[in-house]
C-alpha positions as CSV (number, residue, x, y, z in Angstrom):
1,X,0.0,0.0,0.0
2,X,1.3,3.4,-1.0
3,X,-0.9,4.9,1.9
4,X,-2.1,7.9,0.2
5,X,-5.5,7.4,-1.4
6,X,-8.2,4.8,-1.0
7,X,-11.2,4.8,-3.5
8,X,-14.6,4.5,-2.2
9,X,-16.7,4.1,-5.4
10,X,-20.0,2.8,-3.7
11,X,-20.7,5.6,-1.2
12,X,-24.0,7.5,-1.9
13,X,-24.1,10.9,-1.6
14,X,-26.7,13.0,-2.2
15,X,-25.9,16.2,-1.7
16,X,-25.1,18.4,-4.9
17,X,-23.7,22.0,-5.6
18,X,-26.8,23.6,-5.9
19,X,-27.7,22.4,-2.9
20,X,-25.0,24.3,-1.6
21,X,-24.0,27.1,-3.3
22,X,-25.5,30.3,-4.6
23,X,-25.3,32.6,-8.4
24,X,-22.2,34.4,-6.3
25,X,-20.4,31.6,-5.8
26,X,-21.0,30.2,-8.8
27,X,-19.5,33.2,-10.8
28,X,-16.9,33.2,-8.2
29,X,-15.5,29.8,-8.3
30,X,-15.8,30.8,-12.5
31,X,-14.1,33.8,-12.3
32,X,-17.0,35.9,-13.3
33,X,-16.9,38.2,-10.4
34,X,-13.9,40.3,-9.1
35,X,-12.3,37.9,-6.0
36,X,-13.5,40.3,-2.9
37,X,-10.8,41.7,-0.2
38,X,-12.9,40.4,2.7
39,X,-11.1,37.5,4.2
40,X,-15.0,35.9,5.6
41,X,-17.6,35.6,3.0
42,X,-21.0,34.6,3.6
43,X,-22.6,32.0,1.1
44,X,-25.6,30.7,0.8
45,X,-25.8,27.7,3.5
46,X,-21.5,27.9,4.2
47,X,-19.1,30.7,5.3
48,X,-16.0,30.7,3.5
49,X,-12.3,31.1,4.6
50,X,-11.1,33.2,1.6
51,X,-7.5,32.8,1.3
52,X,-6.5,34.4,-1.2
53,X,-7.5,37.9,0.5
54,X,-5.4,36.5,3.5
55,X,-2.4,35.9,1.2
56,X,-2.9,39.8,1.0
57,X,-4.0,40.7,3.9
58,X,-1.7,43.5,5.8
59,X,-0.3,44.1,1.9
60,X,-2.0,47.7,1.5
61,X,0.1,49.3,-1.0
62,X,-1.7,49.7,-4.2
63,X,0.8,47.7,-6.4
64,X,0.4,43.7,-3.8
65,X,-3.5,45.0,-4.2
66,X,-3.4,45.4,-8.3
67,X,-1.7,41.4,-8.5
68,X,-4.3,40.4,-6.7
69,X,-6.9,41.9,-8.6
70,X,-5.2,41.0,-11.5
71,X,-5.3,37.3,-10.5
72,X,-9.0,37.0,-10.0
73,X,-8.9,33.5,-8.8
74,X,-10.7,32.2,-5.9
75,X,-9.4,29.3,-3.8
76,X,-11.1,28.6,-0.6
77,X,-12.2,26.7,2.8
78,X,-16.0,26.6,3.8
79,X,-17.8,25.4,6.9
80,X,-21.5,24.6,6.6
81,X,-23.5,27.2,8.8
82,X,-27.2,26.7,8.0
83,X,-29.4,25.3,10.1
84,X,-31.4,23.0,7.7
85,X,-27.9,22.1,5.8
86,X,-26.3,21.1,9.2
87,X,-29.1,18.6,10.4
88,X,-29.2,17.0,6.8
89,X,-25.3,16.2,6.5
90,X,-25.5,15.0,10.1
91,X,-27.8,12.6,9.5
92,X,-26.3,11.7,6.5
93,X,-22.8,11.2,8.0
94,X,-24.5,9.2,11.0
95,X,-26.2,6.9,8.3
96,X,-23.5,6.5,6.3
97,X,-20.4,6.3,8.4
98,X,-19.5,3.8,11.1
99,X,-19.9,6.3,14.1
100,X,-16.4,6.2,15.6
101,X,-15.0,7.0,12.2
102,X,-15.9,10.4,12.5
103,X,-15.6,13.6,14.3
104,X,-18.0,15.1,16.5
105,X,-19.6,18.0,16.1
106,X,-17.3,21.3,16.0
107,X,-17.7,23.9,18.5
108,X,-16.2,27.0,18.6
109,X,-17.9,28.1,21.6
110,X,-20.0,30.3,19.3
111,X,-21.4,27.9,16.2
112,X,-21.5,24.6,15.9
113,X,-20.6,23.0,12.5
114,X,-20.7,19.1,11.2
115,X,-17.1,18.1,11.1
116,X,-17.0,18.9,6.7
117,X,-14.8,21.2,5.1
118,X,-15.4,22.3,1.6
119,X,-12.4,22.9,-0.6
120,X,-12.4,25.2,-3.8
121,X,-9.2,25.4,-5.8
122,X,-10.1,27.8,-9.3
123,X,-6.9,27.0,-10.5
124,X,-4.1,24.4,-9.6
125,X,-2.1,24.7,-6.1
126,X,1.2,24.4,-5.1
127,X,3.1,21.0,-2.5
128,X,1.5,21.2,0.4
129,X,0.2,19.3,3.7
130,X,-2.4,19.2,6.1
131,X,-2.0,16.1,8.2
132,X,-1.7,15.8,12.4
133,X,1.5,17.2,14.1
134,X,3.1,16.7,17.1
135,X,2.7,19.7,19.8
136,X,5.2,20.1,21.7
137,X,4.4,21.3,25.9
138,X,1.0,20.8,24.8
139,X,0.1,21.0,28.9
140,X,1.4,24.1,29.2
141,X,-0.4,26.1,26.1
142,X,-3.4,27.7,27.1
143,X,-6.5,26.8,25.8
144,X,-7.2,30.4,24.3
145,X,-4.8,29.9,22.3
146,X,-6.7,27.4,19.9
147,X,-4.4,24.2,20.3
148,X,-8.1,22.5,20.2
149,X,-8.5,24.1,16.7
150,X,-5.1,22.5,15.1
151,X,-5.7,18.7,16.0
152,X,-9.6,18.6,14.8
153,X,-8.5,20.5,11.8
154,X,-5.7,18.9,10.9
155,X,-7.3,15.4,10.4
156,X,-5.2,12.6,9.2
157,X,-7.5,11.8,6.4
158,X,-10.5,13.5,5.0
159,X,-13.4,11.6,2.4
160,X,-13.5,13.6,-0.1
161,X,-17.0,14.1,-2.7
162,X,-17.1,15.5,-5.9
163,X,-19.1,19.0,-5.9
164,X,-17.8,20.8,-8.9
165,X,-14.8,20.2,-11.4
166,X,-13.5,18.3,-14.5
167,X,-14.3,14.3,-13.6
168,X,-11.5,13.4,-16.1
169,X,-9.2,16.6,-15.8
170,X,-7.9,17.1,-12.2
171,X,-5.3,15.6,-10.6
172,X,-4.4,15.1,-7.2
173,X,-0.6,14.4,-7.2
174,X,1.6,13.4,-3.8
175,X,4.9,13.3,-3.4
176,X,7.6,12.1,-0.7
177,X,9.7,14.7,0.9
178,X,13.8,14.3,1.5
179,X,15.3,13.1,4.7
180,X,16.6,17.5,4.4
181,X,13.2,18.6,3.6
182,X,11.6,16.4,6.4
183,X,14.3,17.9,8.8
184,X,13.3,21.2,7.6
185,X,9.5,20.8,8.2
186,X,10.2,19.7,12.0
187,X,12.2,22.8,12.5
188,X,9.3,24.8,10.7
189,X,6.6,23.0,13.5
190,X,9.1,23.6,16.2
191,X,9.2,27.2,15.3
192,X,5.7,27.7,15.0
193,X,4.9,26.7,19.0
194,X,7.9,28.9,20.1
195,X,8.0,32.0,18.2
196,X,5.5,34.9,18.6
197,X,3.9,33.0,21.9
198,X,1.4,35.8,22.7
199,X,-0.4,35.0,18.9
200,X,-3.2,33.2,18.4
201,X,-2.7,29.6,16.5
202,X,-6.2,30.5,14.3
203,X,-4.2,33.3,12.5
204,X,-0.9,32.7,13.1
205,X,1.7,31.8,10.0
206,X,5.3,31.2,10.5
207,X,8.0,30.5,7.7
208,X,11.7,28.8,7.6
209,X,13.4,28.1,4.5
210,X,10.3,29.3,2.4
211,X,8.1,26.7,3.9
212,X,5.3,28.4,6.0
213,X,2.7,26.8,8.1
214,X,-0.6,27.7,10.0
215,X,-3.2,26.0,12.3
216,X,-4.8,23.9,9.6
217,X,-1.8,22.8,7.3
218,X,2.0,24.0,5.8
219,X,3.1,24.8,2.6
220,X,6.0,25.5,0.2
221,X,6.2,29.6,-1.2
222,X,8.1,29.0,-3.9
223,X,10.2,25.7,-6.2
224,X,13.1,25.9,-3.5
225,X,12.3,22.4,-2.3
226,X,10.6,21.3,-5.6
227,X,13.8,19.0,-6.2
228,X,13.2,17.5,-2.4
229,X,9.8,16.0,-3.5
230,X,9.8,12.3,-4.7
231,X,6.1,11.7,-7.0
232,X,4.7,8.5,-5.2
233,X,1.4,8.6,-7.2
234,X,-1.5,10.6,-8.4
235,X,-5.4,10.3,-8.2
236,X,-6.8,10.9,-11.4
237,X,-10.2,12.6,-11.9
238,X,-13.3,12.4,-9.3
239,X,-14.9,10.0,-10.8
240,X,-16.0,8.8,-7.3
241,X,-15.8,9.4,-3.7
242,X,-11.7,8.5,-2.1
243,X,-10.0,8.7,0.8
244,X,-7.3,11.1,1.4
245,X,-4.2,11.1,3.1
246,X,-3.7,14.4,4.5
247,X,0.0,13.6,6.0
248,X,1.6,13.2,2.5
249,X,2.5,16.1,0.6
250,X,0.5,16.6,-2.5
251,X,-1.1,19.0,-4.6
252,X,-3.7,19.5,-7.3
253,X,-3.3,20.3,-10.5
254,X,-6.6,21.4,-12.7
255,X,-7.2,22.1,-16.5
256,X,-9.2,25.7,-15.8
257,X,-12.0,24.3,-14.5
258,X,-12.6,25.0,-10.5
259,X,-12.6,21.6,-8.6
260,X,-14.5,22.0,-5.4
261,X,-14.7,18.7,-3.2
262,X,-16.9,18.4,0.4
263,X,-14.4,16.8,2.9
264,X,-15.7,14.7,6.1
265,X,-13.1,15.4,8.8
266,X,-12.2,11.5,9.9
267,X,-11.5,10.6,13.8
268,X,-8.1,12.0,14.9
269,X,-7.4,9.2,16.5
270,X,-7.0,6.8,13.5
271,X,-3.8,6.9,11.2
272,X,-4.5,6.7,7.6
273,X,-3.4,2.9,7.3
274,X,-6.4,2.3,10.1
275,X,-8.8,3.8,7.9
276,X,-7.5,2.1,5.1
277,X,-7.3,-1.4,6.7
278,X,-11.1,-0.6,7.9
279,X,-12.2,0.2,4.8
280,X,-11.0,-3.1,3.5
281,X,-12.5,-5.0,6.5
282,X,-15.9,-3.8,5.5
283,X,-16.1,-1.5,9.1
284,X,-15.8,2.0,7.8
285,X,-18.8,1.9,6.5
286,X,-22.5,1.0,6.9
């Protein structure tokens, strides 16, 4: 087993993308519409993490603020947050899912959100990687500081459903890192725990040796480590619903057409090769 996909081609799901998203988002995701500055935007039953304003955010001269502009592609995170929506994939996931496979219900002390993710890329994305990491001192971080956030976020595998995007044309390509590059990424989590203590983990981002990282996964700025990065496969297309390793490096490549995938957030206290062995044993699903 390479451990980094696993294809689950008889799962129903019956959820579709006008269930989910509105005419804005639509023209969005398309490019129709100019990419807004707000880093929040409300959709029509999700709110989405728009991180492409964040990639800008603090950059106020006129010149960062014309390349982004000029770029006019959207590539995002969403969280359901309607009512009705909420209660239907719920119920869904509970009929569906073995119930220890999953996680429970988010709470940020202010909403409560099914454990999903949705992911829109409008054009391809560069190496990166959203799997668990360790925490070092763990004890002695306080809560505030959103250490509760990073290990429900950063899931070792997500299922991942076709919503929009080419079912031959996208790619999802991962890639095995150097014994130097792997050296590099633990200095990079060190870093992140230790420097800049006061900051909050939910906005925090940190970079060493062009690699950055945030609460929810890290990521490579530029080619620097290109040459670092071993291919070990590629999914091909979304023809069908497929497990994910989010601890592997990987990235997607697209042919122009945005590729937006709902995620259920697996159990963080499985590895990938549990999931995968449970899939095989027939008790991952129902």
């Amino acid at each position: 087993m390479l451990e980094c996909y696993c294809d689950v081609p008889d799962i129903d799901f019956p959820f579709t993308a006008e269930d989910i998203f509105g005419d804005y988002e639509l023209d969005l995701f398309h490019n129709n519409v100019p990419v807004p500055k707000e880093i929040t935007i409300a959709g029509k039953v999700v709110k989405w993490n728009n991180w492409m304003a964040g990639k800008y955010a603090g950059k106020d001269n006129k010149e960062a603020w014309e390349v982004y502009q000029k770029e006019n592609i959207f590539n995002g995170e969403a969280v359901i947050t309607d009512t009705k929506m909420k209660r239907e994939v719920w119920d869904w996931m509970n009929a569906t899912f073995q119930p220890n496979v999953f996680q429970e219900i988010w709470n940020d002390g202010m909403h409560s959100h099914p454990p999903v993710t949705i992911l829109c890329f409008s054009d391809s994305t560069g190496w990166h990687k959203e799997g668990p990491i360790d925490i070092p001192n763990e004890d002695t971080i306080p809560k505030e500081q959103g250490v509760e956030y990073i290990k429900r976020m950063r899931a070792p595998a997500v299922i991942n459903f076709r919503l929009l995007g080419d079912i031959d044309g996208s790619v999802l390509q991962f890639a095995k890192p150097s014994e130097k590059m792997l050296q590099n990424e633990k200095e990079l989590i060190d870093k992140f725990f230790t420097v800049r203590p006061e900051e909050s983990f939910h906005t925090k981002i940190v970079e060493h040796n062009t690699m950055n990282i945030g609460a929810t996964q890290h990521w490579l700025a530029n080619e620097t480590w290109h040459n670092d990065l071993t291919q070990i496969t590629e999914h091909k297309g979304m023809h069908n619903a497929y497990i994910v390793n989010l601890a592997q490096w990987h990235r997607v490549l697209t042919n122009g057409s945005p590729r937006v995938a709902f995620r259920v957030h697996a159990n963080t206290t499985f590895t990938f090769k549990q999931i995968e062995q449970m899939v095989e044993a027939g008790k991952f699903f129902k």
